[in-house]
C-alpha positions in Angstrom: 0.0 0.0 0.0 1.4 3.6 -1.1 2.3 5.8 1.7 1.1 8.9 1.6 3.4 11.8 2.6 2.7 14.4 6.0 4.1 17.6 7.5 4.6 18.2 11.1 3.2 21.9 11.7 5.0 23.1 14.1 8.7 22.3 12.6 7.1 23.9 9.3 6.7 27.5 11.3 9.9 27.1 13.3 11.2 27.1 9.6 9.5 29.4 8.2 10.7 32.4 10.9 14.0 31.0 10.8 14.4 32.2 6.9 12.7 35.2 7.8 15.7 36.0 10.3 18.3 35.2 8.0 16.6 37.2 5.3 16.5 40.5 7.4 20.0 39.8 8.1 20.6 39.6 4.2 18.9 42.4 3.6 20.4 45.1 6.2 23.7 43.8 4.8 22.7 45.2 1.5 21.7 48.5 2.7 24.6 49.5 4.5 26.9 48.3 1.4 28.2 45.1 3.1 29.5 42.5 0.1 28.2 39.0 -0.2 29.9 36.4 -0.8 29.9 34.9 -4.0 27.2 32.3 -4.3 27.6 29.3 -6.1 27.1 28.6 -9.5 23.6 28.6 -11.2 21.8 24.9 -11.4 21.2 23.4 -14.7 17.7 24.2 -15.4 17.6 20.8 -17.5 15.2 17.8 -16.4 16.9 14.8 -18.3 14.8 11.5 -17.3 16.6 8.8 -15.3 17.0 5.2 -16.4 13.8 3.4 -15.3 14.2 0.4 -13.6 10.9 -0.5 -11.7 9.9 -3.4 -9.8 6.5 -3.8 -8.4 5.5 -6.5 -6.0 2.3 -7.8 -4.5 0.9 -10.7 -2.2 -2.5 -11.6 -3.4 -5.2 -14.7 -3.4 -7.5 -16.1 -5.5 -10.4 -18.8 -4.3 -12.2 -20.8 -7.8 -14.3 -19.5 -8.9 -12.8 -15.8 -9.3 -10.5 -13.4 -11.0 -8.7 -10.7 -9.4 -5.8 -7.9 -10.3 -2.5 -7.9 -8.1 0.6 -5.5 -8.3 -0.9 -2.1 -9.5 1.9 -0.3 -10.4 3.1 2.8 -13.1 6.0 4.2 -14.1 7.3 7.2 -16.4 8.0 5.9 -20.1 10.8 8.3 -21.9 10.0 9.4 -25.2 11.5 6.7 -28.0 13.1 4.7 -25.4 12.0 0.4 -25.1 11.7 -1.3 -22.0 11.7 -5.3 -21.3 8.8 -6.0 -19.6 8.5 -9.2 -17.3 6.2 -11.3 -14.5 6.7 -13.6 -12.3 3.7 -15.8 -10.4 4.7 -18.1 -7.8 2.1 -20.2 -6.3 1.2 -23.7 -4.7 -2.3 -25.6 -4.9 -2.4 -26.4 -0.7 -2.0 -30.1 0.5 -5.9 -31.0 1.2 -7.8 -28.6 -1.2 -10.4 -29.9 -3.5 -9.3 -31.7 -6.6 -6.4 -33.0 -8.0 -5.4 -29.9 -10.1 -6.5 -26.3 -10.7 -6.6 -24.1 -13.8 -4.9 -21.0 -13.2 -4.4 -18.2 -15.9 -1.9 -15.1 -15.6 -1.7 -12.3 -17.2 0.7 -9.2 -17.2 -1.3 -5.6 -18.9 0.3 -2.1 -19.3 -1.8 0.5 -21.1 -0.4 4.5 -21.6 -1.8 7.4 -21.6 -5.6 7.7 -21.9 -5.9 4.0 -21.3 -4.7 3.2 -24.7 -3.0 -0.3 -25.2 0.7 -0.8 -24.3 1.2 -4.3 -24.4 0.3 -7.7 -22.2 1.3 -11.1 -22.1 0.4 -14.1 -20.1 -0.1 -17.7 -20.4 -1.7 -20.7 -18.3 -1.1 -23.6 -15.9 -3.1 -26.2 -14.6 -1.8 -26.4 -10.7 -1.0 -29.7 -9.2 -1.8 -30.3 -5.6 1.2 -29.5 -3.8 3.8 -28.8 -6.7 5.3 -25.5 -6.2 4.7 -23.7 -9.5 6.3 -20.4 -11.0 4.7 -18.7 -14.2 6.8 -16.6 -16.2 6.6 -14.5 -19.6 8.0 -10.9 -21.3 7.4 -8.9 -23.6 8.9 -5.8 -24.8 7.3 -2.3 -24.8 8.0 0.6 -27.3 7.1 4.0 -25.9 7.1 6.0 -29.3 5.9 9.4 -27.3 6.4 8.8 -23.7 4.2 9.0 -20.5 3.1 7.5 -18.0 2.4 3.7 -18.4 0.0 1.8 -15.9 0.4 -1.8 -15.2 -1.0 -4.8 -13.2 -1.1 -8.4 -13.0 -4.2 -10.0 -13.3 -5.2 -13.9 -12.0 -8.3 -16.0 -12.7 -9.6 -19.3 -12.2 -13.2 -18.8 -13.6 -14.9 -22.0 -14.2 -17.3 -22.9 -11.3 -17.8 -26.3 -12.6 -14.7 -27.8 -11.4 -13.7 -30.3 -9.3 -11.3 -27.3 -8.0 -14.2 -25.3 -7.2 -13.7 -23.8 -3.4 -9.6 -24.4 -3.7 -7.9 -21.1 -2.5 -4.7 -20.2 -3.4 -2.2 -17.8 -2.1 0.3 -15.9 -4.5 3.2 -14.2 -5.0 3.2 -11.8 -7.8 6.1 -9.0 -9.2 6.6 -7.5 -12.0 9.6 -5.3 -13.4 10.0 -2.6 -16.0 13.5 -2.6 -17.3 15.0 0.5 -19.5 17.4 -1.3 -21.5 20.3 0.9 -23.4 21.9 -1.5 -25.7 20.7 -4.5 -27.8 16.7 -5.5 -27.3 14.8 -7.3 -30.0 11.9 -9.3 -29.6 10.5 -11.9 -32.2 7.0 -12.2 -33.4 5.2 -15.3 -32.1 2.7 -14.9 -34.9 5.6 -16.0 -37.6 5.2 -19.6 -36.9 2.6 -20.2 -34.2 0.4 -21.6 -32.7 1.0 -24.8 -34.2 0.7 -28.7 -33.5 3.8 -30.8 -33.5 2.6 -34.1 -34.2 4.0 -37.4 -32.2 7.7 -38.2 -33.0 7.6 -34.7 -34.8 10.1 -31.7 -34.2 9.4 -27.8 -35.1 11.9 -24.2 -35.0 9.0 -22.1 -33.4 11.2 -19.3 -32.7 14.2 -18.2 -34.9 16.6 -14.6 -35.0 19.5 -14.0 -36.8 21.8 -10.9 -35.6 24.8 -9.4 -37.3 27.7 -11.2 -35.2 29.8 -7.6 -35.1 26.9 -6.5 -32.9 26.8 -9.7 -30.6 30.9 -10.5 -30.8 32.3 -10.5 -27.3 28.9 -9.4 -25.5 26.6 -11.7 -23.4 23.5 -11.8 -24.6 20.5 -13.0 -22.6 17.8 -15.4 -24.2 14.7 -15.5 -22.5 11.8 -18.2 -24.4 8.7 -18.5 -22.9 6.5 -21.2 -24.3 2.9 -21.8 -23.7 2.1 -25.5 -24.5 -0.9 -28.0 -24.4 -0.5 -31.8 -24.6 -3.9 -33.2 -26.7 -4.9 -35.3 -24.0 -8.1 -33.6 -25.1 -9.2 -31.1 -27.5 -10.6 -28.4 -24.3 -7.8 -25.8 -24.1 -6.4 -26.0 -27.6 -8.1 -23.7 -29.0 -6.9 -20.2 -30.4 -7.2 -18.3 -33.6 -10.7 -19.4 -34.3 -10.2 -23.2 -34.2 -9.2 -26.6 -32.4 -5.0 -27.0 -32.5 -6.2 -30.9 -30.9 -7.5 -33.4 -33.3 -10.0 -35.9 -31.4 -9.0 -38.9 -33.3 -5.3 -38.0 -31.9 -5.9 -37.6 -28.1 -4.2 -39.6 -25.9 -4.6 -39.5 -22.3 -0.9 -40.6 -21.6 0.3 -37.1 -22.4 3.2 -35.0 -24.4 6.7 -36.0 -23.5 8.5 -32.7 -25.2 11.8 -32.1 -25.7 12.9 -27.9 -25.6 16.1 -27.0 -27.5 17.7 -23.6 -28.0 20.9 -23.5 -29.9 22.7 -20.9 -31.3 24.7 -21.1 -34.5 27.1 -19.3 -36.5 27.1 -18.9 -40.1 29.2 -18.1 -42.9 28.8 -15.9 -45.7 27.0 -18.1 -47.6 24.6 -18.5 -44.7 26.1 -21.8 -44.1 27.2 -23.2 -40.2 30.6 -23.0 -39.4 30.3 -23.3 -35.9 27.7 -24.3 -33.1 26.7 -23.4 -29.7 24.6 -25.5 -28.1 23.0 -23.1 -25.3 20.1 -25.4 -23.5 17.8 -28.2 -24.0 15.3 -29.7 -21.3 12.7 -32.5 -21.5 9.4 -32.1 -19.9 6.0 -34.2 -19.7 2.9 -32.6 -19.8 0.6 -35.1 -18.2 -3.4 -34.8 -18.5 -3.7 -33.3 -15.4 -1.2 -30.5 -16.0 -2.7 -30.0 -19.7 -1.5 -26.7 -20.0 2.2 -25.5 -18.9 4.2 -22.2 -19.1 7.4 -22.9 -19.6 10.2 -20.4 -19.7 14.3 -20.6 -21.2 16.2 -18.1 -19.1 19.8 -18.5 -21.1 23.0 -16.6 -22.0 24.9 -16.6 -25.2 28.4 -15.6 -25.0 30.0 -15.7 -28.5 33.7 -15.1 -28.3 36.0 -12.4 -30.2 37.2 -15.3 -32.2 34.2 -16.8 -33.2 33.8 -18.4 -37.2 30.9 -16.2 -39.1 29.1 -13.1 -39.7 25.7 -14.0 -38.4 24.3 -15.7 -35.1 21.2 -17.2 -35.7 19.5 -18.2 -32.1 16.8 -20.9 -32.6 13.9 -22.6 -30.3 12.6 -26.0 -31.3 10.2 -27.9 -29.7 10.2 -31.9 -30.3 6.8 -34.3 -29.5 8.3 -38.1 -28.4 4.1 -38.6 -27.5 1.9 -40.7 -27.3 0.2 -37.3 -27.6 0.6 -34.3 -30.1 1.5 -30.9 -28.8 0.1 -27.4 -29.1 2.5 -24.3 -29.0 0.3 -21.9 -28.7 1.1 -17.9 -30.4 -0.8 -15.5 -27.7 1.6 -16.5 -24.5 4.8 -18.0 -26.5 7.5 -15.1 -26.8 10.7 -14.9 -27.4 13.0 -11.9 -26.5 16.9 -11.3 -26.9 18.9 -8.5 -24.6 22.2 -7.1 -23.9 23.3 -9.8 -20.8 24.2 -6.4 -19.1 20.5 -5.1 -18.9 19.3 -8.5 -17.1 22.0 -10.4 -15.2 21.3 -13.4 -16.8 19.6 -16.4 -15.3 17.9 -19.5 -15.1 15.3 -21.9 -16.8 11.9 -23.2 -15.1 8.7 -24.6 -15.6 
């Protein structure tokens, strides 16, 4: 909860007559023809805007059926300038509480001034009972003419017919707004998703190529969130107007998915003539998880040495089954910045 700011009346007067002393001093001084000293110089009268680097954090909880918004927050956008926006939801569906898992969906929404769209991303999770779970996603937001930019994290769980129904779960919610300087580019999910990567299948769903002079001896932080749904049933696979899920390809046994982000560097010809491989993980997505956020937290560091002229940074997602997979386009992102910006870090699920 924001403080709110208060005076003290007295000290204000005790103030106030204490100038007024010093200024009758002042002034008598100039009457009789007594020299000041020489004051110091003038005050630049510019207002340049600090680097923003914001962090807003909130405690909330949310009982099924309900929605609710978390970690209100605003900052000042500078004109031109981009800033990598990200969330983090940590939860855990209590020992005890009704059901066997829990929908939960996420979201993180800015919007500028005059409640005009900014930019939002989110994703969703079924909750198992008892399994820590953290929810993760970015995005990053252009501020062409500045201002101030409001923001909040909002949480729902809306279906009443549920074995769920009555569960209440506490949660720890954050997001951060980071100015970044240097290198920030984010790739358009829309390029090759959603999509369904059938059994035994494998897909790139994200792919970037920078110039390597701009990447050459710099870290460079890779953060992938993908937003998946194993077809252990066509509920939940739905965007764009349509069913991702086939019904005569369900399987109740689940996706097991390999995740893969590699890095490679390429020739003039746009051939490889060297390889990085930067982070692969194998998850299952069981029918009682159904949905899963899962986020690549990485860093490239390509030496001075290094073969090429291009790095081309890749995400591929590969189904071993027995059911297909959904990456889905709304909550999948993919987002490359100057190591220096974000520390750096980790991969979860």
């Amino acid at each position: 909860m924001r403080e709110q700011a208060w005076r003290r009346p007295g000290l204000l007067v005790g103030v106030g007559a204490a100038l007024l002393v010093i200024f009758l001093i002042v002034l008598g001084g100039v009457l009789r023809g007594d020299k000041l000293p020489p004051g110091p110089p003038p005050e630049s009268t510019g207002t340049p805007i600090e680097r923003v680097d914001v962090e807003v954090r909130d405690d909330a909880t949310l009982t099924v059926p309900g929605t609710g918004r978390a970690a209100v927050g605003s900052f000042e956008a500078a004109p031109g300038e981009s800033y990598l926006m990200q969330f983090e939801v940590v939860t855990t569906k209590p020992e005890g509480s009704p059901g066997t898992a829990m929908y939960l969906g996420v979201s993180l929404n800015c919007s500028g001034t005059g409640g005009a769209g900014s930019g939002s991303i989110g994703g969703t999770q079924n909750l198992l009972t008892g399994e820590a779970t953290t929810l993760r996603n970015q995005f990053v937001l252009g501020s062409t003419e500045g201002g101030p930019q409001s923001c909040n994290i909002s949480v729902s769980a809306p279906n009443p017919e549920v074995a769920a129904q009555g569960t209440t779960i506490e949660l720890d919610v954050r997001w951060t707004a980071q100015q970044v300087d240097g290198q920030l580019v984010e790739e358009e999910s829309e390029k090759r998703l959603p999509t369904t990567v059938p059994v035994d299948g494998r897909e790139i769903v994200f792919a970037h190529t920078l110039d390597l002079e701009d990447s050459r001896g710099r870290p460079l932080n890779i953060l992938s969130s993908l937003h998946l749904t194993a077809c252990t049933g066509v509920n939940g696979s739905r965007e764009n107007g349509r069913d991702w899920c086939d019904a005569a390809d369900v399987d109740a046994g689940g996706s097991e998915v390999d995740l893969i982000l590699r890095a490679d560097l390429l020739d003039d010809d746009g051939q490889v003539c060297g390889q990085i491989d930067v982070f692969s993980a194998t998850v299952h997505i069981d029918r009682h998880t159904h949905h899963l956020l899962m986020t690549i937290d990485e860093t490239v560091d390509v030496g001075q040495s290094a073969c090429g002229v291009a790095l081309r940074l890749t995400v591929t997602v590969a189904d071993r089954g027995p059911a297909p997979v959904v990456v889905h386009g709304g909550a999948s992102s993919f987002v490359v910045v100057d190591a220096d910006n974000t520390g750096g870090g980790s991969s979860d699920g």
